[in-house]
MDTraj code that builds the backbone (N, CA, C; nanometers):
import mdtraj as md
import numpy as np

residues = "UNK UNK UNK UNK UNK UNK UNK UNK UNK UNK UNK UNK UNK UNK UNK UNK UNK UNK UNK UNK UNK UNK UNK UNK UNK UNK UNK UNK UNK UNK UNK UNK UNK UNK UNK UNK UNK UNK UNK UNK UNK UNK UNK UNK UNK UNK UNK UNK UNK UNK UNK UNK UNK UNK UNK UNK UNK UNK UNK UNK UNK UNK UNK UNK UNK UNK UNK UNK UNK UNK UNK UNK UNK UNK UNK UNK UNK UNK UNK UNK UNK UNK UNK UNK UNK UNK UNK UNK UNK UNK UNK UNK UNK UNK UNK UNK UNK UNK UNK UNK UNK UNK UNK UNK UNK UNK UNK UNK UNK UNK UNK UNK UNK UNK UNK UNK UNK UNK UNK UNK UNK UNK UNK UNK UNK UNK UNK UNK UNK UNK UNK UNK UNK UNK UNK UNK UNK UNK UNK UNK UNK UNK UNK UNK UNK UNK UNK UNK UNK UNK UNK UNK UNK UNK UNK UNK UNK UNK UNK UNK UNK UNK UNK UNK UNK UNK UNK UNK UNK UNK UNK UNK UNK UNK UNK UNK UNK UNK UNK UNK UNK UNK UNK UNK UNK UNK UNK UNK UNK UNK UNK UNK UNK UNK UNK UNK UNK UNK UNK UNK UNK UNK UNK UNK UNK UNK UNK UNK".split()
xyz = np.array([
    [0.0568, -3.5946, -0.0495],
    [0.0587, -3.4530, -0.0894],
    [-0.0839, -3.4019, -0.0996],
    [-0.1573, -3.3189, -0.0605],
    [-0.2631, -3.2264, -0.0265],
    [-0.2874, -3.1909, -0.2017],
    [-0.4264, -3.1995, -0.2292],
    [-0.4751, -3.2047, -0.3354],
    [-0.4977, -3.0122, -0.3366],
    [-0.4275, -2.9646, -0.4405],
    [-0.4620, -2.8613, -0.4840],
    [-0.6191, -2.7945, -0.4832],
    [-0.6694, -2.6899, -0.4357],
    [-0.7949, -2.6185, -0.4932],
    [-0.8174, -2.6025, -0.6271],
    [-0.9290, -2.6027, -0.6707],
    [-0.9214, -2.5354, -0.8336],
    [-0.8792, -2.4278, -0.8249],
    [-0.9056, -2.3107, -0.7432],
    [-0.8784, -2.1634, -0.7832],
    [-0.7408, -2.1953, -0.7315],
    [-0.6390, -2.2615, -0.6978],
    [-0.5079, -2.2903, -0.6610],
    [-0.4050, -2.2932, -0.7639],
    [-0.5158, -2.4273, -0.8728],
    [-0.4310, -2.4852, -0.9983],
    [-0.4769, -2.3550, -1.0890],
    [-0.5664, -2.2680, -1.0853],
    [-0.6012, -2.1892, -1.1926],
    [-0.4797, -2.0561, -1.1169],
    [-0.4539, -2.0294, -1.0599],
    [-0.3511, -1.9427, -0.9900],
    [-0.2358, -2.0091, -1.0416],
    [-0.1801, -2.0960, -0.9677],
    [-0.0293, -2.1665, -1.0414],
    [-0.0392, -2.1690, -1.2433],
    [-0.1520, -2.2078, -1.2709],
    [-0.1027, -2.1798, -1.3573],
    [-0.1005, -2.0512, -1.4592],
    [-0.1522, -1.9599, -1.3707],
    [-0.1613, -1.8062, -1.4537],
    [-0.0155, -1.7710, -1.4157],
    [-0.0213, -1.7044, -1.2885],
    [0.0939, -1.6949, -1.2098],
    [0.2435, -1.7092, -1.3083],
    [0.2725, -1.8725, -1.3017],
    [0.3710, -1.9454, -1.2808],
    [0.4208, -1.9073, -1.4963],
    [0.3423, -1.8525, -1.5435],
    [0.4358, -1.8424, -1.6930],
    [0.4420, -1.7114, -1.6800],
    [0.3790, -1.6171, -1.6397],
    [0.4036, -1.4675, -1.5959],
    [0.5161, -1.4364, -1.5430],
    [0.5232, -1.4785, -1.4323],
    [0.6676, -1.4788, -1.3592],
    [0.7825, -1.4898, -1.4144],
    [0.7559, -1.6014, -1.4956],
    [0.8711, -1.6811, -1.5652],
    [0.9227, -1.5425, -1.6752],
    [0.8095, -1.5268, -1.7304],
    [0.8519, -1.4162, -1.8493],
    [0.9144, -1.3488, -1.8415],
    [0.8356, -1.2393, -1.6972],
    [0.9189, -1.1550, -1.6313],
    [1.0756, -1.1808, -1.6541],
    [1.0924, -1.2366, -1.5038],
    [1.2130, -1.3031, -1.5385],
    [1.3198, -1.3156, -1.6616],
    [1.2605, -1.4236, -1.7025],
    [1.3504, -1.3786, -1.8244],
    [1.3835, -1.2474, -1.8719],
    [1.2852, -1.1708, -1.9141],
    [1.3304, -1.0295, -2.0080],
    [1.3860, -0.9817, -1.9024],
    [1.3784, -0.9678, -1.7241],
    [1.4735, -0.9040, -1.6761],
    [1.6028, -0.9498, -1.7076],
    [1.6881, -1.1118, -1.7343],
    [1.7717, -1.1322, -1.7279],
    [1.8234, -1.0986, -1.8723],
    [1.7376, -1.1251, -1.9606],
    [1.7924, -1.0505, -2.0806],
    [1.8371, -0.9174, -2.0485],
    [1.7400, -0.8261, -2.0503],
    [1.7901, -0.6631, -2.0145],
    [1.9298, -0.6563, -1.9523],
    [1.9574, -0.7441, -1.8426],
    [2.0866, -0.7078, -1.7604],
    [2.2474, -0.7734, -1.8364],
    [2.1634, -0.8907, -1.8939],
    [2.2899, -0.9719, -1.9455],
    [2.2950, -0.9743, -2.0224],
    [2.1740, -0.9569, -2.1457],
    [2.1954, -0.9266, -2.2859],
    [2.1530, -0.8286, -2.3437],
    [2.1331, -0.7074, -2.2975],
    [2.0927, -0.5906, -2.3353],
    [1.9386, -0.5794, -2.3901],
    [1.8857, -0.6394, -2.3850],
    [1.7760, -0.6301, -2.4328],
    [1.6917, -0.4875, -2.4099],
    [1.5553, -0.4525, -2.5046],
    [1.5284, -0.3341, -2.4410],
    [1.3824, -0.3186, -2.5146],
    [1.2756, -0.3464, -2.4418],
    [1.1444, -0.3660, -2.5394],
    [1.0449, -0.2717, -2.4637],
    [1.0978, -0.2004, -2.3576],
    [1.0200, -0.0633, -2.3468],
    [0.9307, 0.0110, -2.3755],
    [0.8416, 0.0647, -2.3203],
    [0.8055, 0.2303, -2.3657],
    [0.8677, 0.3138, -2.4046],
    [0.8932, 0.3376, -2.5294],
    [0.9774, 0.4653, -2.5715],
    [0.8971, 0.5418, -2.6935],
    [0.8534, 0.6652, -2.5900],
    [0.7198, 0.7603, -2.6651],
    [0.7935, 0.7722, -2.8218],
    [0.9541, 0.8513, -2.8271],
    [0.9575, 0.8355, -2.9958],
    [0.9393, 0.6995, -3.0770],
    [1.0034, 0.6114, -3.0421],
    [1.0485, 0.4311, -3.1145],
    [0.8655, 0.4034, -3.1549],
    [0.7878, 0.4564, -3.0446],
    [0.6003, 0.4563, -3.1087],
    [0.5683, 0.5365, -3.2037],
    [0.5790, 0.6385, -3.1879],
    [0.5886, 0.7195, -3.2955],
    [0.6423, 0.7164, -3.4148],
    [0.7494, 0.6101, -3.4077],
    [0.8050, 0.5670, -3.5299],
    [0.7629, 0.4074, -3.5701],
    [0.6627, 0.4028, -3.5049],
    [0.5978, 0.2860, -3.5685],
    [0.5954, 0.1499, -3.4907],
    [0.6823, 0.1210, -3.3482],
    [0.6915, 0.0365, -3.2920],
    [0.5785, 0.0094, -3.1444],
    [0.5134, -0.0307, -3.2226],
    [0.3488, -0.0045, -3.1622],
    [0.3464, -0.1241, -3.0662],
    [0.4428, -0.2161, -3.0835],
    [0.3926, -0.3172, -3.0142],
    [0.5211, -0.2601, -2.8748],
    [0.5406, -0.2213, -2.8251],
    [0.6008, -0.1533, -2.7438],
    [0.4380, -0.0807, -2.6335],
    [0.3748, -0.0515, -2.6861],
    [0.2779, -0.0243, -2.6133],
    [0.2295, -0.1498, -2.4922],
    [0.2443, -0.2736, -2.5640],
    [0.2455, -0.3705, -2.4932],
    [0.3612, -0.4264, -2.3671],
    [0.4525, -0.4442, -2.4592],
    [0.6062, -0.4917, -2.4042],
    [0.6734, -0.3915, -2.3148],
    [0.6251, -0.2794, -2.3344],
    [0.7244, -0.2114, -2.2347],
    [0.6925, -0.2341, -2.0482],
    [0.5495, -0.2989, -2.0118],
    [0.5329, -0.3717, -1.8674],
    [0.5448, -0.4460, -1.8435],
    [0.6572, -0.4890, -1.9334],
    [0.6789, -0.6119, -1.8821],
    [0.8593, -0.6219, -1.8510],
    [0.8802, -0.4927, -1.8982],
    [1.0632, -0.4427, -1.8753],
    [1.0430, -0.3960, -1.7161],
    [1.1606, -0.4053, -1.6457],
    [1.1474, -0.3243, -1.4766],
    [1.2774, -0.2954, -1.5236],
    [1.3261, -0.1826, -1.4342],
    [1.4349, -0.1072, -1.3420],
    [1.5095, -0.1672, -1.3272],
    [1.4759, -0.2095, -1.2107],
    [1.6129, -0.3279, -1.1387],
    [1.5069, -0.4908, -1.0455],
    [1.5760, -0.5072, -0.9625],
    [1.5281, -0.6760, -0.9266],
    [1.4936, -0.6437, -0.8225],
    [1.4860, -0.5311, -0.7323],
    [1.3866, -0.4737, -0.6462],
    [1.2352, -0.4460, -0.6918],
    [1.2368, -0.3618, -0.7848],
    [1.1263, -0.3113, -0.9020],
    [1.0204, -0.4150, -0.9419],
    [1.1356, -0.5269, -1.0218],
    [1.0636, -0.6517, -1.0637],
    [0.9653, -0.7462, -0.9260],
    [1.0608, -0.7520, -0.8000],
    [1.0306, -0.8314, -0.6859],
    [0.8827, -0.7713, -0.6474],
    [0.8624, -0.6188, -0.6317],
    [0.7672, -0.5556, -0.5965],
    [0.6293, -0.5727, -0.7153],
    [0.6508, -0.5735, -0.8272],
    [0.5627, -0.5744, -0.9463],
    [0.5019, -0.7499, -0.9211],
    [0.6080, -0.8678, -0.9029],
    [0.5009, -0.9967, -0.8988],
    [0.5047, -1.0344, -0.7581],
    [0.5070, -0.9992, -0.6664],
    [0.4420, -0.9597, -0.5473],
    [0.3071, -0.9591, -0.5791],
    [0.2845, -0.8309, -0.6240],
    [0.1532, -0.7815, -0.6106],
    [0.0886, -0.8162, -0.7250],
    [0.1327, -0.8570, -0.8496],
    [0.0590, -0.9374, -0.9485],
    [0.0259, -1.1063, -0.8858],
    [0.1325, -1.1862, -0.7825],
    [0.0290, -1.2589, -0.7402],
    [-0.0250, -1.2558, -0.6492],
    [-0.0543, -1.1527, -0.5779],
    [-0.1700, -1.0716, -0.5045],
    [-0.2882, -1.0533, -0.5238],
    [-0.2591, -0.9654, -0.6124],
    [-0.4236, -0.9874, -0.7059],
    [-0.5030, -1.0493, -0.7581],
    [-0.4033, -1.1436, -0.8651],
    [-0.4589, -1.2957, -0.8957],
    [-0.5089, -1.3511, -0.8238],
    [-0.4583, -1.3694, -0.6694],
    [-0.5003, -1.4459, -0.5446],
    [-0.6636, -1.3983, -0.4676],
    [-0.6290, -1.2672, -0.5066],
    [-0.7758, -1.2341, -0.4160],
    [-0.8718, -1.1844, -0.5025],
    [-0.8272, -1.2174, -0.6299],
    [-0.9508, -1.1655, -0.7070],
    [-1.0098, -1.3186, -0.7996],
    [-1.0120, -1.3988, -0.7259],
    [-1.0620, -1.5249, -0.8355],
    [-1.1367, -1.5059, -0.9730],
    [-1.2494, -1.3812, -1.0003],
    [-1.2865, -1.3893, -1.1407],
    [-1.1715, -1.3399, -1.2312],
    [-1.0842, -1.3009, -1.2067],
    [-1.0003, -1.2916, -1.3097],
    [-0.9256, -1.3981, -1.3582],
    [-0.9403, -1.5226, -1.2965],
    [-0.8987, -1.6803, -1.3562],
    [-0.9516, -1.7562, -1.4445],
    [-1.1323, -1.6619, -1.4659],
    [-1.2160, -1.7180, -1.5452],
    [-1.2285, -1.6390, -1.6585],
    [-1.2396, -1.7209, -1.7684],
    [-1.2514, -1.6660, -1.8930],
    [-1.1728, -1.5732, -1.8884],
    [-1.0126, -1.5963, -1.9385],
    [-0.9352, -1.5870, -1.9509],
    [-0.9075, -1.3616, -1.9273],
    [-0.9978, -1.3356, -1.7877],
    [-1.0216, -1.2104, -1.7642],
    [-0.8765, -1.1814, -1.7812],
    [-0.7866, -1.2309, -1.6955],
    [-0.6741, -1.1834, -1.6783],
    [-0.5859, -1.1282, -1.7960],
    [-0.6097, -1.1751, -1.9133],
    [-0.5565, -1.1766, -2.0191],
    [-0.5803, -1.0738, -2.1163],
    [-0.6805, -1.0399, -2.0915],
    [-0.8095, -0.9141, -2.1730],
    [-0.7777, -0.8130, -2.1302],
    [-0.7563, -0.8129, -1.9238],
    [-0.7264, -0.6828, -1.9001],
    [-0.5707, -0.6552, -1.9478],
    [-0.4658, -0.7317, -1.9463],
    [-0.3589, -0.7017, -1.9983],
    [-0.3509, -0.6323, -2.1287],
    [-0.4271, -0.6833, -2.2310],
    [-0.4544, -0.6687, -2.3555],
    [-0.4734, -0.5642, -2.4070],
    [-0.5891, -0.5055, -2.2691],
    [-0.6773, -0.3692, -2.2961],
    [-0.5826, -0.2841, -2.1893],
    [-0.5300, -0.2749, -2.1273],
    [-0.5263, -0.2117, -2.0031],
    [-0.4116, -0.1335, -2.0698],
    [-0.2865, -0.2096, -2.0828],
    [-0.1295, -0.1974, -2.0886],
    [-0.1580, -0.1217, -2.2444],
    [-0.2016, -0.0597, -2.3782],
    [-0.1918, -0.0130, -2.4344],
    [-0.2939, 0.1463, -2.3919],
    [-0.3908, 0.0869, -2.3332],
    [-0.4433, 0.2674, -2.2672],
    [-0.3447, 0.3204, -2.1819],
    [-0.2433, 0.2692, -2.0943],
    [-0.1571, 0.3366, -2.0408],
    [-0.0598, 0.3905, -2.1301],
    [-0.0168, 0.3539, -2.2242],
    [0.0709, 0.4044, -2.3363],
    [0.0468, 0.4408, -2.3754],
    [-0.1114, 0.4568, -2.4330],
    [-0.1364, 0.5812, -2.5868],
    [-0.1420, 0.7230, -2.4646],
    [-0.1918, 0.6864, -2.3240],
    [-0.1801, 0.7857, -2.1936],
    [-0.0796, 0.8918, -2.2308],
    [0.0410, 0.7789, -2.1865],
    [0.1729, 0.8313, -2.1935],
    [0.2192, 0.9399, -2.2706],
    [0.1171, 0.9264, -2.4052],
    [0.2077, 0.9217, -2.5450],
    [0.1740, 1.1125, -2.5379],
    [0.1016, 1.1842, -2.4536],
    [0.0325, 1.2832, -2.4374],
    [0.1431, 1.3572, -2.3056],
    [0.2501, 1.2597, -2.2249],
    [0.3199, 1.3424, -2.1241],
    [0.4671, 1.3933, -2.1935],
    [0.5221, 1.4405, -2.1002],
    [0.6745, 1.4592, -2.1186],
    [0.7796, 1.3260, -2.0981],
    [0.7214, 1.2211, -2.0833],
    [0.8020, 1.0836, -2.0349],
    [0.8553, 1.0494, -2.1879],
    [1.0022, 1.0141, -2.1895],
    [1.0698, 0.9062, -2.3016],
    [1.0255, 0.8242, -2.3015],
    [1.0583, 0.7456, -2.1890],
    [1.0399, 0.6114, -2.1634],
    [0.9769, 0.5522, -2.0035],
    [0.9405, 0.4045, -2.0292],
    [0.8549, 0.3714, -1.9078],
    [0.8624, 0.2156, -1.9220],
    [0.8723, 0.1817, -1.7842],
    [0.8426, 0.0321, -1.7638],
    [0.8147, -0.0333, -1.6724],
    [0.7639, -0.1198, -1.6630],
    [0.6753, -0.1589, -1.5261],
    [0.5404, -0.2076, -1.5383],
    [0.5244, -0.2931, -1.4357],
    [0.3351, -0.3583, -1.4492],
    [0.2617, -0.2597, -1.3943],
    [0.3296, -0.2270, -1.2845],
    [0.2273, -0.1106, -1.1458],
    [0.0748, -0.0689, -1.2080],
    [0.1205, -0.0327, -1.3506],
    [0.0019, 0.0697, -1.3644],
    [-0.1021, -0.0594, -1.4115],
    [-0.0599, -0.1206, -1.4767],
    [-0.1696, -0.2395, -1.5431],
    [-0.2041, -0.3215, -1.3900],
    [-0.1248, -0.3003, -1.3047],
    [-0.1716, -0.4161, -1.1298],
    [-0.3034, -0.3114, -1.1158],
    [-0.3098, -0.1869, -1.1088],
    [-0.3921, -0.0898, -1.0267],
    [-0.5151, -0.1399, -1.1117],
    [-0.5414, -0.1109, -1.2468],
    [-0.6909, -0.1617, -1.3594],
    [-0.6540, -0.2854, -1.3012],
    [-0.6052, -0.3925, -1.3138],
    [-0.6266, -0.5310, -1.2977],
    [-0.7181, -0.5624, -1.1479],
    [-0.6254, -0.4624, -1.0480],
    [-0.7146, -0.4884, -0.8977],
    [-0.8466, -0.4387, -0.9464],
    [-0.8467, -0.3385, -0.9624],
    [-1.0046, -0.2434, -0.9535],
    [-1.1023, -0.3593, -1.0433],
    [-1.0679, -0.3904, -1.1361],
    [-1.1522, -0.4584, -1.2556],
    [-1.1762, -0.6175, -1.2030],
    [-1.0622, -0.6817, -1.1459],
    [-1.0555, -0.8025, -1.0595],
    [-1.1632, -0.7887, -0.9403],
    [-1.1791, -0.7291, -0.8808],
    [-1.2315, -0.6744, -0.7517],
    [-1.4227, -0.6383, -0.8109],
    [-1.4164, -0.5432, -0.8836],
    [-1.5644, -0.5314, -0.8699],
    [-1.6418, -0.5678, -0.9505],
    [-1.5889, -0.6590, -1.0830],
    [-1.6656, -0.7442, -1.1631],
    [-1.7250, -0.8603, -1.0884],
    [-1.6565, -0.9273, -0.9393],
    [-1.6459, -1.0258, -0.9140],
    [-1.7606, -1.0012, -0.7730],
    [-1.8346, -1.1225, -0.8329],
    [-1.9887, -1.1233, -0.7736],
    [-2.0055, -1.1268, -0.6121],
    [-1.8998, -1.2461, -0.5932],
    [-1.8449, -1.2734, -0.4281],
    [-1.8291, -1.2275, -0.3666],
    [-1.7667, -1.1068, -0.3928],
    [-1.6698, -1.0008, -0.2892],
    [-1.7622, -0.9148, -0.2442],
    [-1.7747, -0.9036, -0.0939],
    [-1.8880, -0.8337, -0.0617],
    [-1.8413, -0.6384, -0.1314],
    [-1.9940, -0.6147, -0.1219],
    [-1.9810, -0.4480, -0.1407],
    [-1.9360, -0.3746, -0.0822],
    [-1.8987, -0.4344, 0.0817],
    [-1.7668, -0.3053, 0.1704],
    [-1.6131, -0.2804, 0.1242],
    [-1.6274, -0.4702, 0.0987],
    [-1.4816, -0.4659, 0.0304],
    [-1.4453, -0.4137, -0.1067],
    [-1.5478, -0.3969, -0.2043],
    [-1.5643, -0.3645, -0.3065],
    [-1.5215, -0.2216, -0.3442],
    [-1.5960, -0.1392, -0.2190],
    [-1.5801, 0.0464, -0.1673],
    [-1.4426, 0.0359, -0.1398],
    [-1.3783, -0.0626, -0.0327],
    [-1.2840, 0.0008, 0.0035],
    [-1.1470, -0.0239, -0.0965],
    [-1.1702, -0.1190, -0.1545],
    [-1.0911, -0.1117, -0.2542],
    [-1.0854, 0.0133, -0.3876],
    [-1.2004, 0.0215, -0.3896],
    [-1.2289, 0.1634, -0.5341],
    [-1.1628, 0.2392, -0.4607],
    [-1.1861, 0.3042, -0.3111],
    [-1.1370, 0.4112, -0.2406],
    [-1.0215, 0.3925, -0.2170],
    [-0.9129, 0.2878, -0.1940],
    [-0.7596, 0.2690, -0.1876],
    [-0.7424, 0.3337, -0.2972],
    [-0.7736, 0.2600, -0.3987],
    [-0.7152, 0.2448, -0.5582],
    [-0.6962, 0.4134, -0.5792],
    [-0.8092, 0.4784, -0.6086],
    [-0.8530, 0.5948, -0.6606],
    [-0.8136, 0.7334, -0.5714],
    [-0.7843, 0.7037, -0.4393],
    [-0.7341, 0.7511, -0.3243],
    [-0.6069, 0.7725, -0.3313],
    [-0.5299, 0.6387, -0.3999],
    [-0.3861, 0.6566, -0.4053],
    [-0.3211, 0.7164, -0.5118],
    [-0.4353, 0.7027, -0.6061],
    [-0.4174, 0.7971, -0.7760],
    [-0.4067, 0.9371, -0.6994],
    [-0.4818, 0.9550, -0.6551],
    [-0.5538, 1.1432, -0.6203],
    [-0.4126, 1.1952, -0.5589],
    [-0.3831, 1.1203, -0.4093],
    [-0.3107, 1.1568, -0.3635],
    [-0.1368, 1.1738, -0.4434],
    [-0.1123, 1.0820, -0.5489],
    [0.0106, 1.0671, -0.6346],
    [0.0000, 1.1687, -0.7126],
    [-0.1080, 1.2028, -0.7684],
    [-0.1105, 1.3528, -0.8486],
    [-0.0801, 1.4719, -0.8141],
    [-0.1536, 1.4825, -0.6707],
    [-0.1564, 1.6245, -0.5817],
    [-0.0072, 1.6188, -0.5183],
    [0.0386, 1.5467, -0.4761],
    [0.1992, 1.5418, -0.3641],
    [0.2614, 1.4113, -0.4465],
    [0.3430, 1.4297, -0.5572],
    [0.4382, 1.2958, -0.5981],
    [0.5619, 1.2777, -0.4981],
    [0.5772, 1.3364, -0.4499],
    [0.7152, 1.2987, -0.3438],
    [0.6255, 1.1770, -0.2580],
    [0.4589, 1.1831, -0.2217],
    [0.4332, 1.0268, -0.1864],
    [0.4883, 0.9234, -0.2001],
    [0.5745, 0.9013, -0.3245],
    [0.6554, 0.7723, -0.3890],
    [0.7821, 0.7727, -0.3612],
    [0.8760, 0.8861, -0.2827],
    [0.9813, 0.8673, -0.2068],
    [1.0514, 0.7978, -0.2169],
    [1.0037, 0.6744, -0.1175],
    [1.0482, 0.5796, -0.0837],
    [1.0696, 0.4459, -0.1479],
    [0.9435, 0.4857, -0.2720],
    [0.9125, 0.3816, -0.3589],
    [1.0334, 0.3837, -0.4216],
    [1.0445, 0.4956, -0.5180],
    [1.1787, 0.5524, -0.5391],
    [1.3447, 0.5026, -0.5637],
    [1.3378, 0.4814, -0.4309],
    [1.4661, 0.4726, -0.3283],
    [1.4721, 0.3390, -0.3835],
    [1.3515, 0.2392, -0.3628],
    [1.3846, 0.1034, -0.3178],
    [1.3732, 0.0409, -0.5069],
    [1.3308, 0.1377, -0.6165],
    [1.3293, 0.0629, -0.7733],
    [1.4341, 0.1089, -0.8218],
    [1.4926, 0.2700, -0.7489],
    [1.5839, 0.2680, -0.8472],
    [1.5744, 0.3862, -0.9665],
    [1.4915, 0.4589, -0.9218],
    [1.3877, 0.5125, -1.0286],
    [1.2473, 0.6143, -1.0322],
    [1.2431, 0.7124, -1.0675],
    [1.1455, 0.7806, -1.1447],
    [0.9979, 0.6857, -1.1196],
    [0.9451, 0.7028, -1.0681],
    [0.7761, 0.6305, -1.0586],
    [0.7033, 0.7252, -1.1311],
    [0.6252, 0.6467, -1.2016],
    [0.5480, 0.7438, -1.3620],
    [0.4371, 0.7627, -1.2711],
    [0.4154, 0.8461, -1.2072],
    [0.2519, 0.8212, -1.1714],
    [0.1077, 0.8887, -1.2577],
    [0.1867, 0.8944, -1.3685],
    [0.0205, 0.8895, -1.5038],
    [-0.0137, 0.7572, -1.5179],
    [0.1103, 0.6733, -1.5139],
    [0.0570, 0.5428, -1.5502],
    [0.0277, 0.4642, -1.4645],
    [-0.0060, 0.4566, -1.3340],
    [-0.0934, 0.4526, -1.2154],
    [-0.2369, 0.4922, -1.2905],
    [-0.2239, 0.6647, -1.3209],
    [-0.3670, 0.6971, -1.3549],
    [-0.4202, 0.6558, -1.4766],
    [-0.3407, 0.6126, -1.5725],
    [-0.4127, 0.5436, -1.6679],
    [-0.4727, 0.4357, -1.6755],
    [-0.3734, 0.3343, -1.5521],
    [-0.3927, 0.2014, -1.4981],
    [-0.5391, 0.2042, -1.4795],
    [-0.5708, 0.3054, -1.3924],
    [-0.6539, 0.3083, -1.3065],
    [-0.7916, 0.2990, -1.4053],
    [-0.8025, 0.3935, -1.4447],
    [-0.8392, 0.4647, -1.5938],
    [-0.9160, 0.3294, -1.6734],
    [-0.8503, 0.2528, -1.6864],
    [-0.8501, 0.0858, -1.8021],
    [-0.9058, 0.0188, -1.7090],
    [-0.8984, 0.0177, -1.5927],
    [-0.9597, -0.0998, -1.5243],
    [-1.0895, -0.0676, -1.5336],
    [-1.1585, 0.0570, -1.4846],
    [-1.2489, 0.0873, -1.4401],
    [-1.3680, 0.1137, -1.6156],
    [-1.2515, 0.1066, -1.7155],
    [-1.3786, 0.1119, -1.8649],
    [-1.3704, -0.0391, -1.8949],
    [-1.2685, -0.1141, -1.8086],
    [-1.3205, -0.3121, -1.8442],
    [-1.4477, -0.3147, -1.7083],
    [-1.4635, -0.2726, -1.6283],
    [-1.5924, -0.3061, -1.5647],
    [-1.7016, -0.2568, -1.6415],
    [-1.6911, -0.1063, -1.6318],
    [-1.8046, -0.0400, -1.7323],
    [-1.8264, -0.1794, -1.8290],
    [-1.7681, -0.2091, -1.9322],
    [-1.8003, -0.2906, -2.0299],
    [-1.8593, -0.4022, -1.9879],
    [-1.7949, -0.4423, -1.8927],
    [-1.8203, -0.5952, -1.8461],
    [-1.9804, -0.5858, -1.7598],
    [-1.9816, -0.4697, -1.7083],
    [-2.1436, -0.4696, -1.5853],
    [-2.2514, -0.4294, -1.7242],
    [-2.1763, -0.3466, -1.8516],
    [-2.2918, -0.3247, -1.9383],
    [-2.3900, -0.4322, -2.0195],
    [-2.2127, -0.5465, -2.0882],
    [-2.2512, -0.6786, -2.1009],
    [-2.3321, -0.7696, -2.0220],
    [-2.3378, -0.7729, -1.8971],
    [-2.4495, -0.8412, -1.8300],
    [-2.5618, -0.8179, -1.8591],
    [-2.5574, -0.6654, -1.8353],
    [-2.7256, -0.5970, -1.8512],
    [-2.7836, -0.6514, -1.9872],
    [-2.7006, -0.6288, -2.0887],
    [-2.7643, -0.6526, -2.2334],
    [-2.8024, -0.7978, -2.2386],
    [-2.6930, -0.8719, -2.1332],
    [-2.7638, -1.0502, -2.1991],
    [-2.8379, -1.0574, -2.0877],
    [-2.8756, -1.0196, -1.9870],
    [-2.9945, -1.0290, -1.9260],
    [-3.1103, -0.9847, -1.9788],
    [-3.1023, -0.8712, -2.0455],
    [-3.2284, -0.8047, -2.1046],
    [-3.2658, -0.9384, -2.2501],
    [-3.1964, -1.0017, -2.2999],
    [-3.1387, -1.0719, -2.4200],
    [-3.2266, -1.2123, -2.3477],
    [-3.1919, -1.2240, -2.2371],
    [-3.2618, -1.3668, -2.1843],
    [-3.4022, -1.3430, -2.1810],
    [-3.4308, -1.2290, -2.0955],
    [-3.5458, -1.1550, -2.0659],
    [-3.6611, -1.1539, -2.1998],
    [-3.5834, -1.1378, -2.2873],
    [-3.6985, -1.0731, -2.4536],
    [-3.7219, -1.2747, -2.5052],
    [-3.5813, -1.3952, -2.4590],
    [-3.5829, -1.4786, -2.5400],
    [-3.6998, -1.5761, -2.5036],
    [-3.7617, -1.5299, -2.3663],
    [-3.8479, -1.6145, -2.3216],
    [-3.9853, -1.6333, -2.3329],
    [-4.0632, -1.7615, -2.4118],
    [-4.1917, -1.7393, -2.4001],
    [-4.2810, -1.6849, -2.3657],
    [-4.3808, -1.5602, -2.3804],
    [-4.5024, -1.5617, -2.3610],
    [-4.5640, -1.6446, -2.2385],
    [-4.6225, -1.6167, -2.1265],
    [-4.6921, -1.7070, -2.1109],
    [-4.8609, -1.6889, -2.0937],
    [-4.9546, -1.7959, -2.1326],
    [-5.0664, -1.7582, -2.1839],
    [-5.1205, -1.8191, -2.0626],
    [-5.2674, -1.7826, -2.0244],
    [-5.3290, -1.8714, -1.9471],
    [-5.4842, -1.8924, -1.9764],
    [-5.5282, -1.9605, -1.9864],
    [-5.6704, -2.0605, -2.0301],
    [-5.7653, -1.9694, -1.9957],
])
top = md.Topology()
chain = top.add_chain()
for i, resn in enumerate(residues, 1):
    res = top.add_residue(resn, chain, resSeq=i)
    for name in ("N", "CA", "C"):
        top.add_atom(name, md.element.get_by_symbol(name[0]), res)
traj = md.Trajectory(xyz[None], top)
């Protein structure tokens, strides 16, 4: 049997309990009613951790199929998000700026990763040192391209539509978007400061 890559085993094992989760709460939702959603009043009444849990509820098993698709998509082509537990932070940070977002539209309710995949790519993508700077552009310009265009013409999602089952939130695309791009800010500012931090920690040097 062919010895795994590291960024392989660090993929399987991000991946592989994500999925699983998924999963499950979809099969709860269908077979046992479950329901841990976005629901702008149930926040308002105090169920804050719903800000979290509700991306991780889908539609239907089309919805879900399309959401870890592209969550292990990203994982895959964005390797710094395997390190230091990035992946986890942007969830952390990402998936509650899309909800307090929300908490400002006409939407009840909402569920889905989509919007936390869009910050996860953008933030995956240009924190990460490797990836050259064309690919870097053309990714900001997909990402931010596909926000613009979902705002100006929402019938864009049509088809998307058709195939979840469902209403596509596209604020929470733009909030997605939104979170990814203030975890880089943070993350390119943090460099600067411990570089400047290395910069001040270093000897003097004198010469005779």
């Amino acid at each position: 049997m062919p010895q795994l890559t590291p960024h392989t085993q660090r993929w399987v094992y991000v991946v592989t309990p994500m999925v699983l989760l998924c999963t499950l709460i979809m099969v709860g939702v269908h077979f046992q009613g479950w329901d841990i959603s976005w629901q702008q009043q149930r926040i308002r009444d105090g169920e804050f951790w719903r800000l979290w849990t509700g991306h991780w509820q889908h539609l239907s098993w089309s919805h879900w199929l399309m959401n870890q698709l592209g969550l292990m998509l990203i994982v895959w082509v964005s390797p710094k998000l395997l390190e230091n537990y990035r992946w986890l932070i942007a969830f952390v940070v990402i998936s509650p700026i899309i909800g307090l977002g929300l908490m400002g539209s006409e939407l009840y309710g909402y569920v889905g990763l989509s919007g936390v995949l869009y910050g996860l790519l953008l933030y995956g993508c240009l924190v990460d040192r490797s990836i050259p700077l064309y690919m870097k552009a053309l990714v900001f310009c997909v990402v931010v391209g596909r926000v613009v265009i979902e705002q100006n013409w929402p019938e864009f999602n049509s088809l998307t539509e058709e195939q979840i089952g469902g209403f596509v939130a596209i604020d929470g695309h733009l909030f997605g978007t939104i979170g990814g791009l203030l975890l880089v800010l943070a993350e390119l500012s943090f460099r600067k400061i411990r570089s400047y931090r290395k910069i001040l920690s270093k000897p003097e040097l004198h010469s005779d």
